[in-house]
C-alpha positions in Angstrom: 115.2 86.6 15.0 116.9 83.8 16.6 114.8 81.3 19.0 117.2 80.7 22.1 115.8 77.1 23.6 115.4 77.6 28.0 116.7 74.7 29.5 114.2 74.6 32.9 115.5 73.4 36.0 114.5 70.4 37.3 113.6 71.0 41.1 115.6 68.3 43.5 113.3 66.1 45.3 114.6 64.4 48.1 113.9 60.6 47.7 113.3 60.9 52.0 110.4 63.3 51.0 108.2 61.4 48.5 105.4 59.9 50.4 104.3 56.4 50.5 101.3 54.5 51.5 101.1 53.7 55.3 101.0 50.1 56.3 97.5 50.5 56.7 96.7 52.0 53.4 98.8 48.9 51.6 97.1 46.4 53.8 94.1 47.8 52.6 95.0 47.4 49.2 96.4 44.1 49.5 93.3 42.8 51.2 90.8 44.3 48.2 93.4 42.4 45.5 92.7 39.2 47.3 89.1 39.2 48.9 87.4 41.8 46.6 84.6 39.2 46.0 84.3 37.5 49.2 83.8 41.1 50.4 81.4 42.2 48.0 79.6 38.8 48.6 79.4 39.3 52.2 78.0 42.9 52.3 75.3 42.0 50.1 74.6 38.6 52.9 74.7 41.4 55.3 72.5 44.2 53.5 70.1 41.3 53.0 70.0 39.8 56.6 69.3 43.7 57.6 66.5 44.0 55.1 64.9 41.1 56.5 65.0 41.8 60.1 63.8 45.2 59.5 60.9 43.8 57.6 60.0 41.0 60.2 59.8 44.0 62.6 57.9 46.1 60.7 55.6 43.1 59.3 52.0 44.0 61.0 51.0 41.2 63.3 47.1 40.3 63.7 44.8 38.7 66.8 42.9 36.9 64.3 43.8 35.1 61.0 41.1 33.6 59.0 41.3 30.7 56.2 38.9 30.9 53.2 39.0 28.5 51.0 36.5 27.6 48.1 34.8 28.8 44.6 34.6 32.8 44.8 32.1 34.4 42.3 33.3 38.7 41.1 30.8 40.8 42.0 31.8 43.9 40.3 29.7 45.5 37.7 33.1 46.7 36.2 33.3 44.7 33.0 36.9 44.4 33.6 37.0 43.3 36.8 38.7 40.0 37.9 39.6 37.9 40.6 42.8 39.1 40.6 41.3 42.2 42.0 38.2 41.1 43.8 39.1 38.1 45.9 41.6 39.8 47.9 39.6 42.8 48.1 37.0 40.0 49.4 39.0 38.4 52.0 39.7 42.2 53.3 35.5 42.7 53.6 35.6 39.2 55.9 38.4 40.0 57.9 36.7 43.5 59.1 33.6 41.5 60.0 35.6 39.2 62.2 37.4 42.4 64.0 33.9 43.5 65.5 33.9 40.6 67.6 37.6 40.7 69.0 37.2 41.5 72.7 41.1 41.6 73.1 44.3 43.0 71.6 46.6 39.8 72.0 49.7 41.1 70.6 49.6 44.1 72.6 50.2 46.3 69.3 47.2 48.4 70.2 45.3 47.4 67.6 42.3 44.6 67.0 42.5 43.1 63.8 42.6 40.3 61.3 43.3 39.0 58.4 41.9 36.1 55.9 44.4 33.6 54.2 42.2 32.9 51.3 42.8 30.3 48.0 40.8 29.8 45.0 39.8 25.8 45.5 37.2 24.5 42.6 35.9 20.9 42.5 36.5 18.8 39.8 33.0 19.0 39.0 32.6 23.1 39.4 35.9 23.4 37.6 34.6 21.3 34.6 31.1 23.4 34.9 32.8 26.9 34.6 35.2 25.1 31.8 32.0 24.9 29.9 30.4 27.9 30.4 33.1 29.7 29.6 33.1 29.0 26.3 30.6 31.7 26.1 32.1 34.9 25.7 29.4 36.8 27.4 29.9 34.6 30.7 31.2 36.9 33.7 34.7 37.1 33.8 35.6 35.5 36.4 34.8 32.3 34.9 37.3 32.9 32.5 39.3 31.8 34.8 38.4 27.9 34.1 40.7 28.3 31.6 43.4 29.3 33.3 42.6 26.4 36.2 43.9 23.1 36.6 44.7 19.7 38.9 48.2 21.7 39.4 46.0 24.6 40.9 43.8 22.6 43.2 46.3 20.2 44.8 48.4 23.9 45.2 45.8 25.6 46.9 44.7 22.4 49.1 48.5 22.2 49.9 48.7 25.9 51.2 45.4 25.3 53.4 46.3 22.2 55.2 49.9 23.8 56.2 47.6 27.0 57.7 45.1 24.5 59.5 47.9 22.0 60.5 50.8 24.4 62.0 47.6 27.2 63.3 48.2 29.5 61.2 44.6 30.0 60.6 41.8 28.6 62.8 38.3 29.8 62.0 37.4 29.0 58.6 34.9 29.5 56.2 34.8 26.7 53.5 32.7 26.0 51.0 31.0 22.1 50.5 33.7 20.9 48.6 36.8 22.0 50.9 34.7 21.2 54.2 34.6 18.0 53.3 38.4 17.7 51.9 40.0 19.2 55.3 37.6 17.7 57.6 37.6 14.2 56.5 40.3 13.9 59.1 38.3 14.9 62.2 40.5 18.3 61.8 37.6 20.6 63.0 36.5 20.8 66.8 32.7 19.9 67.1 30.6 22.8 68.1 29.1 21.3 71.1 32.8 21.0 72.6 33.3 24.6 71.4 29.9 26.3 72.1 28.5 24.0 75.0 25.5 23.3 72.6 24.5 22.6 69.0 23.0 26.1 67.2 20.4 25.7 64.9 22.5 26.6 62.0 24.7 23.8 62.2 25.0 21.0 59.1 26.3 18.7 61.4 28.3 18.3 64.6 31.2 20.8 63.3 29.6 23.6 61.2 27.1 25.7 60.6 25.5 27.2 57.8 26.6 31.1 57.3 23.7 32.9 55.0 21.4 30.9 57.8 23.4 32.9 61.5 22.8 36.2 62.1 26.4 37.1 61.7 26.2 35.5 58.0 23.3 38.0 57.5 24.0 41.5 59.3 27.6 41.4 57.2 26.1 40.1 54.1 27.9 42.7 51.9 31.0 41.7 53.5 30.3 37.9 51.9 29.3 38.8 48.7 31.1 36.4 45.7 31.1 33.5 48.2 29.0 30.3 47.7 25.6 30.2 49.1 27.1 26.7 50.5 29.6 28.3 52.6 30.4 27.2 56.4 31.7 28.4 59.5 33.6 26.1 61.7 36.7 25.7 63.8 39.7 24.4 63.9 41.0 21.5 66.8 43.9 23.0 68.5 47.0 22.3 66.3 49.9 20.3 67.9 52.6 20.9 65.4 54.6 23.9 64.9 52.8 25.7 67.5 54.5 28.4 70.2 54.5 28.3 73.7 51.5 31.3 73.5 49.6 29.2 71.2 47.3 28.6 74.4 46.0 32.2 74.6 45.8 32.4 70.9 43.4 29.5 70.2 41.3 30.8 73.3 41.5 34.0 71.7 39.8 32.7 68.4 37.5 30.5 70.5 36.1 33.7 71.9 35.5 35.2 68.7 34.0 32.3 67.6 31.4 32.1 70.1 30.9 35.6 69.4 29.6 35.1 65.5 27.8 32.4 66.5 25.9 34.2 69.5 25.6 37.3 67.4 22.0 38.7 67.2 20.5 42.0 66.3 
């Protein structure tokens, strides 16, 4: 059987009739071939600026904000408990004590609260002792942690303090011997008589008092446990740097709650 071979016809296409990118479509494509990167750049700049924002405005905002610094001892009976896990678990227990004294919601978020900026800060001297005992495998764990400290740590953690004590970040402190006397060898703490309008009998000297001997320091022992039976309570002098124009009614606010622990009986 012979094959026959069908020629097809080709359809006629009118050249009039084949369509073509708009101007907009080519300026489109033009642009991409010579800002593809500066575009892609610029979205993520703008992603991230929208991240942030969103974050500032979700970012909870407190009445009351705490510093802590000093040695910090876990109190856990888990055997593998650290500080990584306790001390901020820690600072959480001395925050809630602080929010039963806030009489008033200053950012008007409904809410009283507050939180503890809180840093690790050995001596020298309690920084060599744990050093030592640590060697001993059957010491609590948290004096591992000697190992793992250093001058690099200290002069870190003393750094982040004095920016919250000198910009206001943080007002009412609890300290331990050593950092009491490092921050307020400037005369940065208000003396209590200025503060309180007399001298309570807790007080060490003219600017803190002793917290295992107030009432406060007592009723919310649990809330204190892991901190030094040296451990103060004292006040910050209003800040002058970095401060906003409500600073005012904030330091007042912290005043209040500071008279508060310090009157507390029950």
């Amino acid at each position: 059987m012979k094959e026959f071979e069908v020629e097809r016809e080709e359809k006629y296409v009118d050249p009039d009739e084949i369509k073509r990118p708009t101007s907009f479509l080519k300026w489109i494509e033009n642009f991409w071939y010579h800002y593809k990167w500066h575009t892609i750049i610029g979205l993520f700049f703008v992603i991230l600026a929208i991240v942030l924002v969103v974050q500032l405005v979700q970012r909870e905002k407190y009445d009351i904000k705490i510093a802590y610094a000093g040695d910090f001892t876990v109190m856990s009976e888990d055997e593998n408990a650290t500080l990584l896990s306790d001390f901020p678990e820690a600072m959480e227990k001395i925050s809630k004590a602080f929010e039963s004294f806030i009489s008033d919601d200053i950012n008007n978020d409904k809410k009283k609260n507050a939180i503890t900026h809180g840093e690790y800060l050995l001596s020298p001297e309690r920084e060599a002792e744990l050093r030592k005992q640590a060697q001993d495998k059957s010491i609590e764990t948290n004096q591992q942690w000697a190992f793992n400290y250093s001058a690099n740590d200290r002069s870190t953690a003393t750094e982040n303090v004095g920016v919250l004590l000198s910009t206001g970040e943080a007002i009412i402190c609890l300290m331990d011997t050593y950092s009491y006397k490092t921050f307020g060898s400037d005369g940065a703490f208000a003396r209590l008589e200025d503060v309180l309008g007399y001298l309570p009998d807790s007080a060490i000297d003219e600017c803190a008092v002793l917290l295992s001997n107030t009432a406060f320091g007592e009723y919310f022992k649990q809330s204190f446990e892991g901190l030094p039976e040296d451990t103060v309570l004292c006040i910050r002098k209003k800040a002058t740097v970095g401060v906003g124009r409500d600073f005012d009614e904030i330091y007042a606010a912290h005043i209040d709650v500071f008279k508060r622990v310090i009157g507390f009986t029950y």
